[in-house]
Residue, then its C-alpha position, 0 to 999 in steps of 0.5 A: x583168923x586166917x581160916x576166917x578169911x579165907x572162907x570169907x573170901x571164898x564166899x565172896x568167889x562164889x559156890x565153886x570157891x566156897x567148895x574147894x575150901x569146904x572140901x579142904x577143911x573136911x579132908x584136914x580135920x580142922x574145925x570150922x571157925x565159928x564166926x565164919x557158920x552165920x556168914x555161910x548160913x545166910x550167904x549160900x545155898x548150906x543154910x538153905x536145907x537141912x543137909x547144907x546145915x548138918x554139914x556145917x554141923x559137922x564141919x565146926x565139930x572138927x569132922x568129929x560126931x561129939x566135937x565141942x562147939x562153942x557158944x557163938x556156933x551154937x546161937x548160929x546154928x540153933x536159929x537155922x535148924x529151928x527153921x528146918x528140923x526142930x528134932x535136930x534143934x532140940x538136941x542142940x538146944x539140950x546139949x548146949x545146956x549140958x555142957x553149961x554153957x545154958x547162960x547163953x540162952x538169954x530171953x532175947x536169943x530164945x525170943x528168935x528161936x520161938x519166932x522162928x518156930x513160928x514160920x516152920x510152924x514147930x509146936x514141939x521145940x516152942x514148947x521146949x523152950x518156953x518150958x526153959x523159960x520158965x524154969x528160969x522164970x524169964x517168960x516175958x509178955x514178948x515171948x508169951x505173943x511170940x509163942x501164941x504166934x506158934x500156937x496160931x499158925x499151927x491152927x492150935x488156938x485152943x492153947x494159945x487161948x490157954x496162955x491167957x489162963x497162964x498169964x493171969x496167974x504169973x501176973x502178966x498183962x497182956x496188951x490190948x494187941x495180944x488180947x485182939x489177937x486172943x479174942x479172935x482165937x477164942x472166936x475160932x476154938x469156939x470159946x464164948x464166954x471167953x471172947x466176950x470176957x477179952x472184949x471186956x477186958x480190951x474195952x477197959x485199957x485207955x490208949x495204946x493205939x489207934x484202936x485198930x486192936x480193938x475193931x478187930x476184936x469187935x469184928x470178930x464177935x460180929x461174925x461169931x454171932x452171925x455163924x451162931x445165928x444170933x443177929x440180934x446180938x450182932x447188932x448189939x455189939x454194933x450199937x456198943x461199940x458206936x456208943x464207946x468208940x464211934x470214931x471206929x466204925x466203918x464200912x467194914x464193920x457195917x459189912x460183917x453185920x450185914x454178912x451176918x443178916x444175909x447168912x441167917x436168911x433176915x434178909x429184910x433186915x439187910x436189906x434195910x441195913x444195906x439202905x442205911x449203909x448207903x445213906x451214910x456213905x457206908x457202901x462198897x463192891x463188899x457190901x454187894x458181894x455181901x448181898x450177892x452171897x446172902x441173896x444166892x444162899x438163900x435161893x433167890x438167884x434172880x435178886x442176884x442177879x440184880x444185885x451184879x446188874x446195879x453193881x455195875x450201873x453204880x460205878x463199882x469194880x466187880x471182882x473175883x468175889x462178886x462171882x464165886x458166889x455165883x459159881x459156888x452156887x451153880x456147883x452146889x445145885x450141880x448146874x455145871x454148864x451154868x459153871x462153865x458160863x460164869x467161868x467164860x464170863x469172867x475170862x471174858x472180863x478180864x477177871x482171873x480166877x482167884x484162889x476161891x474160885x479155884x477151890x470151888x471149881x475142885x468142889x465141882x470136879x469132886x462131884x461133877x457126876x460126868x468125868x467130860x466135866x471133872x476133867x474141864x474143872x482140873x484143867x483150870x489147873x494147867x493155868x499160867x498163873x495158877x499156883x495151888x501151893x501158895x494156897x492152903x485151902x486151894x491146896x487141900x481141895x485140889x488134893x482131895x479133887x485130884x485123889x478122887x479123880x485119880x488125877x495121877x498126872x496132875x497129882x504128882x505135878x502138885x506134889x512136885x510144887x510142894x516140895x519147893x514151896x516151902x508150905x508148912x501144911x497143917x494136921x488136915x493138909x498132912x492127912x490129905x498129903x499122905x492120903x495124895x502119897x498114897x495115891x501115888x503108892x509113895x508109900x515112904x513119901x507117907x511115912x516121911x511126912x508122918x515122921x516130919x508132922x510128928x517128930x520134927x514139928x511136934x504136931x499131933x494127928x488128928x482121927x483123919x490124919x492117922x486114918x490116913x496114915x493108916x490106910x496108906x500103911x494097909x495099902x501097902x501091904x505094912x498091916x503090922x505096922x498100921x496096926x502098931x501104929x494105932x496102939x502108940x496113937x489110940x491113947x492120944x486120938x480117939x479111934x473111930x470107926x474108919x480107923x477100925x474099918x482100915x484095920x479089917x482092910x489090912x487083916x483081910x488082904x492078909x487073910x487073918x480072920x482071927x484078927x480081923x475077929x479081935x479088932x470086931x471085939x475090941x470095936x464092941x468093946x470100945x462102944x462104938x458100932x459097926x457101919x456098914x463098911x466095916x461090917x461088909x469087910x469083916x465078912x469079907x475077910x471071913x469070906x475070903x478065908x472060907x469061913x462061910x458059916x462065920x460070915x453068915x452070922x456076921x450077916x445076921x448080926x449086922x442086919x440084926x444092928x439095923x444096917x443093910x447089906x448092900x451090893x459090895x456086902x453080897x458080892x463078897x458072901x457071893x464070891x466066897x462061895x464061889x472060891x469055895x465051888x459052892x456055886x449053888x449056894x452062890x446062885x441062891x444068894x445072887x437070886x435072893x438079892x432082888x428081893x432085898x431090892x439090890x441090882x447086881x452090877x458087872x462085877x457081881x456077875x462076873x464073879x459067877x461067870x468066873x465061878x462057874x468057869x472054874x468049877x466047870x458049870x459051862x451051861x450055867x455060864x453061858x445062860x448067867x451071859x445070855x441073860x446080863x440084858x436083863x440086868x441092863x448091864x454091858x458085858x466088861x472086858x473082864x467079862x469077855x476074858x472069861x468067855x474066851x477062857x470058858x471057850x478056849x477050856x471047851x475046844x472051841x476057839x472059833x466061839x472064843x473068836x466070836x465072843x471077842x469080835x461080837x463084842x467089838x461090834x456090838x457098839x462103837x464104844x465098845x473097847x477091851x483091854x490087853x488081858x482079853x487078848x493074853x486071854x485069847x492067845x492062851x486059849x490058842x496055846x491050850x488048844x495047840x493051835x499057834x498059826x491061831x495064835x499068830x492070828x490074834x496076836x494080828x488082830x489085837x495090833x490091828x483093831x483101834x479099840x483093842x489094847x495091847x499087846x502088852x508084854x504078858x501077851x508077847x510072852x504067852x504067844x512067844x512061850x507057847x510058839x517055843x513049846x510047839x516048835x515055831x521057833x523062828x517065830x518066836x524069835x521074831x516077837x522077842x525081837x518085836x517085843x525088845x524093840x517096844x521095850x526100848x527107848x525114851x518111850x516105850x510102849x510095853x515093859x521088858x519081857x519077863x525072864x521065864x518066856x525068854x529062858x524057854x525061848x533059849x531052851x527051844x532054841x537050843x533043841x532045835x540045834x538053832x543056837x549058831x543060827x538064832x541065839x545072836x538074836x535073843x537079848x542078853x540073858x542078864x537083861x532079860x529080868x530088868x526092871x522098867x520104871x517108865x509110865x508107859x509100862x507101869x500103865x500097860x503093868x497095870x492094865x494086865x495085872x490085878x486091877x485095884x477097881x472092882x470092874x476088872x471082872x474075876x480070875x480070867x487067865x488067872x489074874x483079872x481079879x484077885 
């Protein structure tokens, strides 16, 4: 009783009280009391995530891992860890019956479990305990709604229609309430014949209620009928529930049949309907909105117009909804500067962007084919008010924009608000969440959700979900796993394409065209037929792996299933030669591809200039330059890099420093990124000129649309300085180098350890030790790690790019 009143007074002192206590018992040993676990769980911040209630766990065990805990612990601490981790829930839940005291779990303490599964959205432990229920036979038609609740906010309602089955059969009567709810469910999963027989049967009670359950259930058959384009049927279900319950019918009701004759272009049917509503005093701003939407789906903008117009002239409010009609119309016909007008128009009115809006407006920055209007639309997002996660539409949408957009700024600030919203996602929101991890190369962020979805809610992926899960896993490089996964899963969702697709990805990063051949085999033998992405990364992987003659035939089997090769299909037939040296049959190719009516892109001809390059076909390079013109192409960075290596192998430095400055002159727009200038100080360094090395590198910090340099450009000016004696200058750009690397922001990552290690060597050599080694970094400092923004985008702008525009081997890294 005294440890009872002293944690309660700690708790009334506040958190830093509560601590020293807390900290106390730990250190003592001494359990917990159990009447203090529902206080703390409820009046401090421990039963506010999982690891405050795990310790609390821990504490009323006595500090012991198997410490006993009585029954008043276990009701406490069941009903927070329903909320939290389900997996942990249901190992509680087991363990309290072991030790007997099962009698505990009364229908009523069961009834709050099963509630709070249904707001963290947990269909595993629902279902675990309503299996316990039912073992006792104490299922009571309170904790079948409790559980169809589960089912419901899970976006599960095929099993939730399917405890109406179980219902009959253990002799339960649902209310009408329950079979409104049902009939809704049934609407949604798609089950007609079973909606109708709820509405029949909901039609039957007499009383319980204002009736308010069964207007629902009739509005829901109204908008099934209507999304079946059955109109005739909508107004049958009208004139019955008139005939039956008259005192029911209402605006509302009027409006889904009227959204019902708009969406199935019977538009003079609703036009009429729309007459008779009016006459009734049957009309509001949702019935204009209802002929807007109808009217504009339908391609009659000027009608719509109207409708806006007069909707004003006769008194009524017009709302967000009055105008995302407009807005998802202009999005579709991809009429953005019309998008742009409605959006000032209701700025201008004082109306807000609602969530609707938002989400069309991240269908827009989707699609928008200019990246000036995609950037416009995901700036809505930077709005005060706009909050993406109390949204799950908006939420999804807005993942999916920003994954595309590769919006990675935005993307992380949405993930950042989903962490302390509290959402729930669904299975689509999860697959979309990883698909956004990834993104982010947060590839144990992917798994941790997989792991959350799966083993603490007990959600079961869908073929998106785990092609998600799939992809990200590939992408990182964990193609063993990935293909783990898909053998637990397979049994469970049905692999498709993509799925097989992603497994071709993975064993062609891997090189391992044998299996990528059996994953080809068993999508034969599975009935499912080959696209073409998963036809061009199969020869690719081949390709790749040098097995030239196999990726022709693979050609041949998929021109043979009638899917055509396109460009990325040639390109890597093309750039597998070109690996090979068999250049000859790699121009063969690239000559034949106008006949197969495809246009080479930058990426194509730079794995050919790269080819030749690297083969020493110097000639052919330049007249494969000499003539991009004529495929109406401009030469890329990576372009040039190649060039400058071509010139700098050649001895001709002077036509690498053309190449560069040609470039840059051509247009204003022209740009080239960090890689062209390491590129241009190697060629220097291979052609023992440093005092040209020490030029460029002038250059490339001089001209405004020349990235760099970066720390990879420093490291081959500072190693090929050391190398030709030039060891004051060296020194210099490490310091150089050192000081960008360094502070709040920096602007290149740290020097890597081989160039520092080389500088030291040339220091010591030239007996400068006494005079320069006190300004070098410290040696243990030279390997260290830079995680800032800065130089993972400088990291990114040198390295191996993920784009297929970063051209091909220049200074042995442009394109792998």
């Amino acid at each position: 009783k005294a440890m009872a009143e002293l944690v309660q007074a700690a708790l009334a002192r506040g958190p830093e009280a509560l601590e020293e206590v807390l900290t106390a018992l730990e250190d003592s040993e001494i359990s917990l009391p159990a009447e203090c676990i529902a206080p703390l769980l409820g009046g401090s911040p421990l039963g506010q995530d999982l690891s405050g209630i795990q310790r609390l766990e821990i504490l009323a065990r006595g500090g012991q891992a198997g410490g006993a805990l009585s029954l008043v612990a276990y009701d406490s601490l069941l009903k927070q860890y329903a909320k939290f981790n389900g997996e942990r829930a249901s190992v509680l839940f087991k363990e309290m019956q072991q030790q007997g005291t099962g009698t505990a779990a009364s229908e009523g303490f069961c009834g709050n479990l099963l509630s709070r599964c249904s707001e963290s959205q947990n269909v595993a432990f629902a279902e675990e305990i309503a299996d316990y229920l039912r073992s006792r036979s104490m299922m009571s038609l309170a904790l079948y709604k409790t559980l169809m609740k589960v089912y419901a906010s899970c976006g599960q309602y095929e099993k939730a229609c399917d405890l109406y089955t179980e219902l009959q059969e253990v002799g339960i009567q649902p209310d009408r309430v329950m079979l409104g709810c049902l009939v809704k469910f049934a609407v949604k999963s798609g089950r007609r014949e079973l909606s109708q027989e709820l509405l029949e049967r909901s039609s039957c009670m007499t009383g319980g209620g204002d009736g308010s359950g069964a207007v629902q259930s009739y509005m829901w058959l109204i908008r099934a009928a209507g999304r079946d384009g059955e109109v005739d049927r909508a107004f049958s279900l009208v004139r019955r529930l008139k005939e039956e319950q008259p005192e029911l019918l209402d605006v509302t009701v009027y409006n889904n049949l009227l959204d019902a004759c708009m969406t199935n272009g019977a538009c003079d049917r609703g036009l009429r309907l729309m007459r008779e509503m009016k006459g009734a005093g049957m009309i509001n701003s949702v019935t204009y909105n209802t002929m807007i939407k109808g009217l504009l789906h339908h391609g009659d903008y000027a009608a719509a117009r109207r409708f806006l117009e007069k909707m004003k002239e006769e008194g009524f409010q017009r709302d967000c909804a009055s105008f995302n009609s407009f807005l998802g119309a202009a999005v579709s016909a991809n009429r953005f500067q019309e998008v742009w007008s409605l959006v000032a128009e209701m700025d201008s009115q004082g109306i807000a962007l609602d969530y609707y809006s938002l989400s069309i407006l991240m269908k827009a920055a989707r699609r928008a084919p200019c990246a000036r209007d995609a950037e416009r639309a995901l700036a809505v997002l930077d709005r005060p008010h706009v909050r993406v996660c109390e949204d799950e539409v908006l939420f999804n949408t807005a993942l999916d924009a920003l994954v595309r957009r590769r919006d990675l700024r935005r993307l992380a600030r949405v993930l950042q608000e989903f962490k302390s919203c509290g959402m729930k996602p669904s299975v689509q929101s999860c697959g979309l969440l990883i698909r956004a991890r990834g993104a982010l190369k947060d590839y144990e962020g992917c798994l941790e959700l997989w792991r959350q979805m799966v083993e603490e809610r007990g959600l079961s992926p869908d073929d998106v979900t785990l092609s998600c899960m799939l992809d990200a896993l590939v992408c990182a490089g964990r193609v063993r796993q990935a293909v783990s996964l898909f053998e637990d899963w397979k049994r469970h969702v049905t692999p498709n394409t993509v799925m097989y697709s992603t497994l071709l990805k993975g064993y062609a990063s891997t090189g391992e065209p044998k299996k990528a051949m059996e994953v080809y085999e068993e999508m034969k033998a599975s009935g499912l037929r080959m696209n073409l992405v998963s036809y061009s990364t199969l020869i690719d992987v081949q390709a790749r792996s040098g097995n030239l003659e196999q990726a022709v035939e693979i050609l041949k089997k998929m021109e043979e299933d009638g899917c055509t090769p396109n460009l990325i299909t040639m390109s890597a037939l093309i750039r597998g030669y070109c690996m090979k040296g068999d250049l000859s049959s790699a121009f063969d190719l690239f000559k034949g591809m106008h006949s197969r009516g495809l246009a080479p892109d930058a990426v194509l001809v730079n794995t050919l200039l790269d080819g030749c390059v690297r083969g020493g076909r110097f000639q052919a390079a330049e007249q494969l330059f000499a003539e991009m013109p004529r495929y109406n192409m401009e030469p890329t960075s990576a372009t040039i890099s190649i060039m400058v290596k071509m010139w700098g192998r050649r001895r001709r430095l002077d036509a690498a420093f053309d190449a560069v400055r040609s470039h840059l002159g051509s247009t204003p727009a022209a740009r080239l990124d960090a890689q062209v200038g390491t590129c241009m100080i190697s060629a220097c360094i291979l052609n023992r000129d440093p005092d040209r090395a020490v030029e460029a590198l002038k250059e490339i910090k001089a001209h405004p649309r020349w990235e760099g340099p970066v720390a990879e450009t420093y490291a081959a000016a500072i190693s090929g300085l050391a190398g030709s004696g030039h060891v004051h200058k060296a020194v210099e750009l490490a310091e150089e180098a050192a000081r960008l690397s360094r502070g709040p922001d920096p602007s290149i990552k740290p020097l890597g350890p081989e160039a520092l290690e080389q500088l030291r060597g040339a220091v010591a050599r030239a007996g400068l030790e006494e005079e320069l080694g006190g300004r070098l970094p410290p040696k243990l400092a030279c390997g260290a790690q830079h995680t800032s923004a800065a130089a993972r985008g400088n990291a990114r702008a040198t390295g191996a790019s993920g784009g297929r525009d970063r051209g091909c081997g220049a200074a042995g890294r442009c394109r792998r």
